[in-house]
KOLDRENLUM-333436 format. One record per atom (N, C-alpha, C): residue in one letter; x, y, z. Coordinates in steps of 0.05 Angstrom, whole numbers, plus 32768, in hexadecimal, padded with zeros to 4 digits. Layout:
aXYZ...
! end
This chain:
x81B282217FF4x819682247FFCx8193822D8019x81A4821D8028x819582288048x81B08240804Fx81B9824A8040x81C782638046x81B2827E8040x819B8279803Ex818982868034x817A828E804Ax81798279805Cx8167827A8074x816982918085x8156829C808Ex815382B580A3x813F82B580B3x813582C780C5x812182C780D7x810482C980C9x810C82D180A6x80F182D38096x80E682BD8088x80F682A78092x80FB828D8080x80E3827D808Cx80CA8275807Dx80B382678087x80BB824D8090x80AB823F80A4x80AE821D80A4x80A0821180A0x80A681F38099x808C81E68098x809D81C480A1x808181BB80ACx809481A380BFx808B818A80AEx80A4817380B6x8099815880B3x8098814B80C6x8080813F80D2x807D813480E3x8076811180EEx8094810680F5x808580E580F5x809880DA8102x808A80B8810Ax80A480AC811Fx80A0808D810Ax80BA80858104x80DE80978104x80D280B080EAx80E680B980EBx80E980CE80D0x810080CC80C2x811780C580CAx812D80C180B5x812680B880A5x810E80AA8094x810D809D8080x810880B7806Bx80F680C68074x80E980E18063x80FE80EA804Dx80F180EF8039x80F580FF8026x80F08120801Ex80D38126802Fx80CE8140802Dx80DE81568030x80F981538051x8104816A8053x810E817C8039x812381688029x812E8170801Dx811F81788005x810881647FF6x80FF81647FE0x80E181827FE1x80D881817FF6x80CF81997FF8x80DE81B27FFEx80F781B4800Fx80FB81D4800Cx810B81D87FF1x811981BF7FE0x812481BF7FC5x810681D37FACx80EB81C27FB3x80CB81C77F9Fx80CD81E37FB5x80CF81FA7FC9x80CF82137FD5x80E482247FC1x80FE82217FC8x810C82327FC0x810682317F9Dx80FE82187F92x80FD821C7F71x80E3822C7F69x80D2823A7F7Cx80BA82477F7Ax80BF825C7F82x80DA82667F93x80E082817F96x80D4827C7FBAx80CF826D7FC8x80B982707FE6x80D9826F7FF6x80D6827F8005x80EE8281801Ex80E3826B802Fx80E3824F802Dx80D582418045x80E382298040x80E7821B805Bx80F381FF805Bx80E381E9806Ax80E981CF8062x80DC81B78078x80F781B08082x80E781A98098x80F8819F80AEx80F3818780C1x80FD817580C7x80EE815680C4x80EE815A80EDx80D5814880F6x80D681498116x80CE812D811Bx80DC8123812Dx80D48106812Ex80C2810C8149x80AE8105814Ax809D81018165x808E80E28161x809080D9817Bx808080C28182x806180C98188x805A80B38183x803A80B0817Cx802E80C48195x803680B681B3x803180BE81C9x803380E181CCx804780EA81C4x804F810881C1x8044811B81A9x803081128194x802981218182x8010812A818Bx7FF9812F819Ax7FE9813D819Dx7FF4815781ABx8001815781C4x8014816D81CCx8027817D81B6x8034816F81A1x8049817C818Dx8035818F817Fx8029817F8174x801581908169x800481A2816Ax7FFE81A38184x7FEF81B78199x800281D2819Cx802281CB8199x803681DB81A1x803F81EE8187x804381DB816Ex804681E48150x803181F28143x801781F68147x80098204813Fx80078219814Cx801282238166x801382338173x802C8246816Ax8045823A8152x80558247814Ex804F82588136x805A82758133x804C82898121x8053827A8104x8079827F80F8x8077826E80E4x8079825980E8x8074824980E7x8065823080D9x804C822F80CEx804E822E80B0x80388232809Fx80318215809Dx803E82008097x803081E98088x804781CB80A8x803B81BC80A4x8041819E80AAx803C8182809Ax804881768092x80448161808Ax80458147809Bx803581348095x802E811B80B0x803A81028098x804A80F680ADx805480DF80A2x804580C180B6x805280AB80BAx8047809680CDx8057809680E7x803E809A80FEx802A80938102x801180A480FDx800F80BB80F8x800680D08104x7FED80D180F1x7FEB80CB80DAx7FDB80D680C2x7FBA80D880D0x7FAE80C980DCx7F9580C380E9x7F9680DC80FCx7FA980DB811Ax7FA280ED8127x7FB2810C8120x7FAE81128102x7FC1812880FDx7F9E813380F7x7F89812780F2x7F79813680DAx7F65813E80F7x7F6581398107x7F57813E8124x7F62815F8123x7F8481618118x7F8881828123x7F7F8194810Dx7F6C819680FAx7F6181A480E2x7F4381A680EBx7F4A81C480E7x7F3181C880E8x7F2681C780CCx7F2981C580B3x7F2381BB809Ax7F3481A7808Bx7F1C81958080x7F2D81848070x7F24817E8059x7F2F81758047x7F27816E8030x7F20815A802Cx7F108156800Ex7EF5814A8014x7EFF812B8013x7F1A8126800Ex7F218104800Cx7F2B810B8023x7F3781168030x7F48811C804Fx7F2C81118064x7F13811A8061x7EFD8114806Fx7EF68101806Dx7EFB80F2804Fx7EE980D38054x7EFF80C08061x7F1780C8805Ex7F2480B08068x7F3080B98085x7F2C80D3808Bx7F2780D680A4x7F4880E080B3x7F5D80E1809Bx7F7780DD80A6x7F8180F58092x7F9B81058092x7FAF8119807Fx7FC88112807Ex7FD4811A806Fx7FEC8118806Ex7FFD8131806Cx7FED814C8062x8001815E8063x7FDF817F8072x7FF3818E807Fx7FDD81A2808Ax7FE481BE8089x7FD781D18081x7FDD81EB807Cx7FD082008093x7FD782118093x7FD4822880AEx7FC08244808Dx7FB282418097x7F9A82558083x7FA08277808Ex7F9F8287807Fx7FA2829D8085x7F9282A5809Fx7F7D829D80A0x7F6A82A080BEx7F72829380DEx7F81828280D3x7F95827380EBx7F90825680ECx7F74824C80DBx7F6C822F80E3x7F80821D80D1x7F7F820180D7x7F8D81F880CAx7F8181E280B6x7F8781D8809Bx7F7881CC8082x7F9581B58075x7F7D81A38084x7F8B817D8078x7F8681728063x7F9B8168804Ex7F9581678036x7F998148803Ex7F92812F802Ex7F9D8111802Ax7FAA810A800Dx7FC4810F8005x7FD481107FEFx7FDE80F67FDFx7FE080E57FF8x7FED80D07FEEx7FEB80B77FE1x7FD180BD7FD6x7FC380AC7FC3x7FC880BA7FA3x7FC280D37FA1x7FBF80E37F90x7FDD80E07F87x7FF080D97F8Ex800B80DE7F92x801280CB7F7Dx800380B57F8Ax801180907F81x7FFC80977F66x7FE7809C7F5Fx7FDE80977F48x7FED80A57F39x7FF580BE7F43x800680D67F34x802A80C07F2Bx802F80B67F3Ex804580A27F37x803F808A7F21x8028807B7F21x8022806B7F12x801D806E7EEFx8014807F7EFCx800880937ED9x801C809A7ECBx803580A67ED4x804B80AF7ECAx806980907ECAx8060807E7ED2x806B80617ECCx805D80557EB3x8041805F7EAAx8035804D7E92x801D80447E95x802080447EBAx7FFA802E7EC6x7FE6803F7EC5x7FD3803D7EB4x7FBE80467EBDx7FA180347ECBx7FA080417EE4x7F8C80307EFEx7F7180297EF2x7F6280377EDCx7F4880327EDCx7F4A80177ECFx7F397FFE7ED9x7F307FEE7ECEx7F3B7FD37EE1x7F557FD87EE9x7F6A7FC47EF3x7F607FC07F10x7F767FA97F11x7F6C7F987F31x7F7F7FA07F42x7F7E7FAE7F57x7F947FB97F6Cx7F877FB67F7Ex7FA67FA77F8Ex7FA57FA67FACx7FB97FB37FBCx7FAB7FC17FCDx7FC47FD37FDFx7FC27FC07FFEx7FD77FBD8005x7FE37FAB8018x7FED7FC58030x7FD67FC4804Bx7FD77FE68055x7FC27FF1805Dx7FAE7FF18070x7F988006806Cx7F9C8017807Dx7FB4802D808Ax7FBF803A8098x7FB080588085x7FC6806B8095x7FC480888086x7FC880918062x7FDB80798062x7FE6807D8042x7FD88065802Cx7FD68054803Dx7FC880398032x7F9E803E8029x7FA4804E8041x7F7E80598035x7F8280718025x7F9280878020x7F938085800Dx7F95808B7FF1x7FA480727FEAx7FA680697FDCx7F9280547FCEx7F8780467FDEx7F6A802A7FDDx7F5A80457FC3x7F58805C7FD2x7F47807C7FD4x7F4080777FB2x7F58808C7FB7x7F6580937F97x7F6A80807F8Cx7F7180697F87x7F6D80597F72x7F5180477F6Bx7F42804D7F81x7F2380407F7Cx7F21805E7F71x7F1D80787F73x7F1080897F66x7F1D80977F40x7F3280847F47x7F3880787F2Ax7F37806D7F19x7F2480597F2Ax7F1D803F7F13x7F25802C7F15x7F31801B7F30x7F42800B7F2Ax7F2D7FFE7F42x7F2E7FE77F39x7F227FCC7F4Fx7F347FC87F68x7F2A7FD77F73x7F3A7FDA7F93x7F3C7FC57FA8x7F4F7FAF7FB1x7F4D7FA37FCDx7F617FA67FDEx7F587FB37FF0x7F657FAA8010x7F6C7F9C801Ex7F877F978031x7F8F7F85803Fx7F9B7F97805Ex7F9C7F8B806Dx7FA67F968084x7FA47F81809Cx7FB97F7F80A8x7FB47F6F80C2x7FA97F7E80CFx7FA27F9480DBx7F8C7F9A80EDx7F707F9880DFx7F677F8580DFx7F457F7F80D0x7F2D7F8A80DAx7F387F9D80EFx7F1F7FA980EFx7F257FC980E9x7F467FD180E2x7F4D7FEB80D3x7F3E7FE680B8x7F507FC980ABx7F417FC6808Fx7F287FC68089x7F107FBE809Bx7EFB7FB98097x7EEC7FCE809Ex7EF47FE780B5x7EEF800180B5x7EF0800B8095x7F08800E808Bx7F1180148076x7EFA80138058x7EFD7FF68052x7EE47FE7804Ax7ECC7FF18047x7EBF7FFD805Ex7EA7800D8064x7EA180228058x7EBD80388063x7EBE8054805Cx7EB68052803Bx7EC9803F802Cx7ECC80448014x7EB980307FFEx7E96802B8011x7E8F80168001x7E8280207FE2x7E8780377FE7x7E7C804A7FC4x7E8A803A7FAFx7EA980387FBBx7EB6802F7FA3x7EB7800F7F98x7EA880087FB0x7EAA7FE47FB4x7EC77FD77FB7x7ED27FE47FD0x7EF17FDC7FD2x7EE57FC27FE2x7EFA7FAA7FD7x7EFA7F9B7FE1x7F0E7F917FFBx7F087F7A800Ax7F1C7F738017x7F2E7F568011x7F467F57800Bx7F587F3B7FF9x7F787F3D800Cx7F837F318007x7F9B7F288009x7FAB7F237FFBx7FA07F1F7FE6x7FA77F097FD1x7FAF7F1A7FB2x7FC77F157FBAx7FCD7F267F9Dx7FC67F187F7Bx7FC07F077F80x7FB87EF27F61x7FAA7F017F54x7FBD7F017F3Ax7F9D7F107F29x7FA27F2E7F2Ax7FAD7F367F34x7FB37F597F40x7FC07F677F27x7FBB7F7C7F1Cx7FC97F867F11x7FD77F9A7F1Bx7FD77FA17F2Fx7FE27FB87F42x7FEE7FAA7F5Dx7FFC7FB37F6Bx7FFD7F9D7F8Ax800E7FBD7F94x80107FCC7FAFx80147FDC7FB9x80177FD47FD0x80267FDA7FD9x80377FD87FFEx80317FFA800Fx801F7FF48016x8012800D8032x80218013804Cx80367FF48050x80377FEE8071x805B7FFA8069x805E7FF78083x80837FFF808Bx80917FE58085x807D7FD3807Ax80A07FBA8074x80A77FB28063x80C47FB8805Dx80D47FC5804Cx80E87FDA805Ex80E57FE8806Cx80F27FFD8078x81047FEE808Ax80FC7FD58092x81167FC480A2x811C7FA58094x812F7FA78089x81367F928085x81387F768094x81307F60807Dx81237F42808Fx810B7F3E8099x81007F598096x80E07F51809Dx80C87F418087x80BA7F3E808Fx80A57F2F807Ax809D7F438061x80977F338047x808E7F488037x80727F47803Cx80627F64802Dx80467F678031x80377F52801Fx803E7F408014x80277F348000x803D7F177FF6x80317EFD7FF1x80407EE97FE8x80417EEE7FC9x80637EF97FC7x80697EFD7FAEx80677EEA7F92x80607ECB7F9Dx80657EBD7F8Bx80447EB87F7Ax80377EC07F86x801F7ECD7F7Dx800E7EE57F67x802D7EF47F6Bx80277F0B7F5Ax802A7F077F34x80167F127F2Ax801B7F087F09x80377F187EFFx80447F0B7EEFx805D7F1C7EECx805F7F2C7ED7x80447F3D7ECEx80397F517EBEx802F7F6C7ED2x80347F667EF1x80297F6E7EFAx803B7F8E7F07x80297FA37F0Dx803A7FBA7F1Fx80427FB27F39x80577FB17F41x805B7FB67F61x805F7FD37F69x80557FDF7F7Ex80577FF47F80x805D7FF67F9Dx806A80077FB2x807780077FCBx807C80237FD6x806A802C7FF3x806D80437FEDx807C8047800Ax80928038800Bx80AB803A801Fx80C780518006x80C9805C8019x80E3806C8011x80F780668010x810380538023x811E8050802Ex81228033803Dx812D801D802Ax813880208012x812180257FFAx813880367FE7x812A803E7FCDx811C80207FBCx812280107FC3x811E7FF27FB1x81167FE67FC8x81007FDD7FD5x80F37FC57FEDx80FE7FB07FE4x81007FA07FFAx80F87F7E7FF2x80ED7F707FE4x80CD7F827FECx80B47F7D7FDEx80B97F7A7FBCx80C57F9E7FBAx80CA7FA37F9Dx80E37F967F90x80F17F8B7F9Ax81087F767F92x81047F607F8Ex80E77F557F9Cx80DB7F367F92x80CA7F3A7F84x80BE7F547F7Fx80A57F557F6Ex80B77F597F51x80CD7F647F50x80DA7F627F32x80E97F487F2Cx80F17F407F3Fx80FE7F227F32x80DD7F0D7F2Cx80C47F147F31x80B17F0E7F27x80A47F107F12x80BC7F2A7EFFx80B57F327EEBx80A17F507EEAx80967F517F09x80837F6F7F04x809B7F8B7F00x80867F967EFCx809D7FB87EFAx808E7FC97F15x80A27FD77F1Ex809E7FDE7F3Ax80A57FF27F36x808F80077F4Cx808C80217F4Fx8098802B7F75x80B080407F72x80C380377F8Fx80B5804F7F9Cx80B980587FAFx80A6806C7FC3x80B7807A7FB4x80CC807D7FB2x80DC80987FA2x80CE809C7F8Ax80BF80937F7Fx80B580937F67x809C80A87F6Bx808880997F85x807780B07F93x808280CC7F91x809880C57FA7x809C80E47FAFx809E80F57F9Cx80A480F47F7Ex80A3810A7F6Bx808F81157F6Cx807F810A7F5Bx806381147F5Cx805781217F80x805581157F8Bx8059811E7FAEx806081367FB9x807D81457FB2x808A815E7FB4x807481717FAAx807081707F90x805E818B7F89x8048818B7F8Cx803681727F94x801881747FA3x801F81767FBDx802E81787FD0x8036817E7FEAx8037819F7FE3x804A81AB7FD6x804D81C97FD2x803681CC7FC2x802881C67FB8x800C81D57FB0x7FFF81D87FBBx7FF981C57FD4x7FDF81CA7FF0x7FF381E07FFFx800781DD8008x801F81E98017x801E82088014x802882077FFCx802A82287FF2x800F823D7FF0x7FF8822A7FE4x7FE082397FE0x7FD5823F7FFFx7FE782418011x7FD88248802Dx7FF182608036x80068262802Ax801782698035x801A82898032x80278295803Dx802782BC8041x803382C4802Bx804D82B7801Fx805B82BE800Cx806182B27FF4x804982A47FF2x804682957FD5x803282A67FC9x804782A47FB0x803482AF7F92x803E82CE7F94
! end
């Protein structure tokens, strides 16, 4: 694959601090080359402090067609679009951004659409059920998003209570609630980074959870959390961020490509 690469070879970035955890590099320029697109991702770690400048600098570069925003960035990524889409606007944050044939750039919010796209293809279907996402960050809203516009009885948790209760607001159409408390849940979802270091606290008291219940985790690395290791010796069936990322890859290359010079 990258013996292919030339000066005609498009880019498109991933952008987040840390980034070794990412999955995109590989799994998007793998969904490029299987479409025939000469284009690769390429992962950039920048700190919080250094991403209004990076960004200021990468959009200034010719190819680079697309970027993808990982954590921290999802909130102050959608400030650099000049269009966004219409869930990208309510929750105010993106995750992946395209360069428009006119030059502006257009923020999609994926990673809700992603996890329902993961869930659905495990067996769960959201409408009706009690979910709590543990998270009201870039990926954690949403997600709250898309599974309240699914059908599913949505509550929120977050130690910053006035992110969650921001949160809360945005989304009082759907009557998301605010809980902790996984009892009763038929869904339970991990938004936050822990899981990604081992010995840290899990997001929710597992001994709580019904053991009919989904666990779902949208940490990458490790493939199996904590979380999701006590939520199955609880008897739930668990959904691993690798599970996301399938579904993930080709709604990333569908916003991605439909902006791009040499797609289609």
């Amino acid at each position: 694959m990258l013996s292919r690469l030339s000066g005609a070879t498009r880019i498109h970035l991933i952008v987040g601090d840390p980034i070794d955890q990412a999955k995109s590099p590989a799994g998007l320029t793998r969904v490029f080359a299987a479409r025939g697109v000469d284009a690769v991702c390429i992962p950039m770690q920048v700190p919080a402090p250094d991403f209004d400048a990076f960004m200021a600098a990468a959009k200034r570069v010719r190819n680079i067609d697309g970027i993808v925003i990982t954590v921290p960035h999802k909130f102050s990524a959608s400030r650099h679009c000049e269009t966004l889409s219409a869930r990208a606007r309510q929750l105010a944050a993106v995750n992946v951004m395209r360069r428009e044939a006119d030059g502006r750039w257009s923020g999609d919010m994926t990673d809700g659409i992603a996890l329902v796209a993961a869930l659905r293809a495990q067996g769960f279907e959201p409408k009706g059920r009690r979910a709590l996402v543990v998270g009201a960050g870039g990926a954690g809203s949403a997600v709250v998003l898309a599974l309240a516009q699914a059908g599913a009885r949505a509550a929120v948790h977050d130690i910053d209570t006035a992110r969650r209760d921001d949160l809360v607001r945005r989304l009082a159409a759907w009557k998301v609630a605010a809980s902790a408390d996984p009892a009763g849940c038929d869904l339970v979802v991990n938004a936050t980074p822990l899981g990604m270091a081992a010995g840290g606290p899990l997001p929710v008291d597992v001994t709580r959870l019904a053991p009919g219940a989904v666990a779902a985790d949208l940490v990458t690395m490790p493939a199996v959390t904590p979380f999701l290791m006590a939520a199955r010796e609880r008897g739930a069936q668990i959904v691993t961020g690798a599970d996301m990322f399938a579904p993930q890859a080709g709604i990333l290359a569908d916003f991605l490509l439909s902006g791009h010079p040499t797609a289609g």
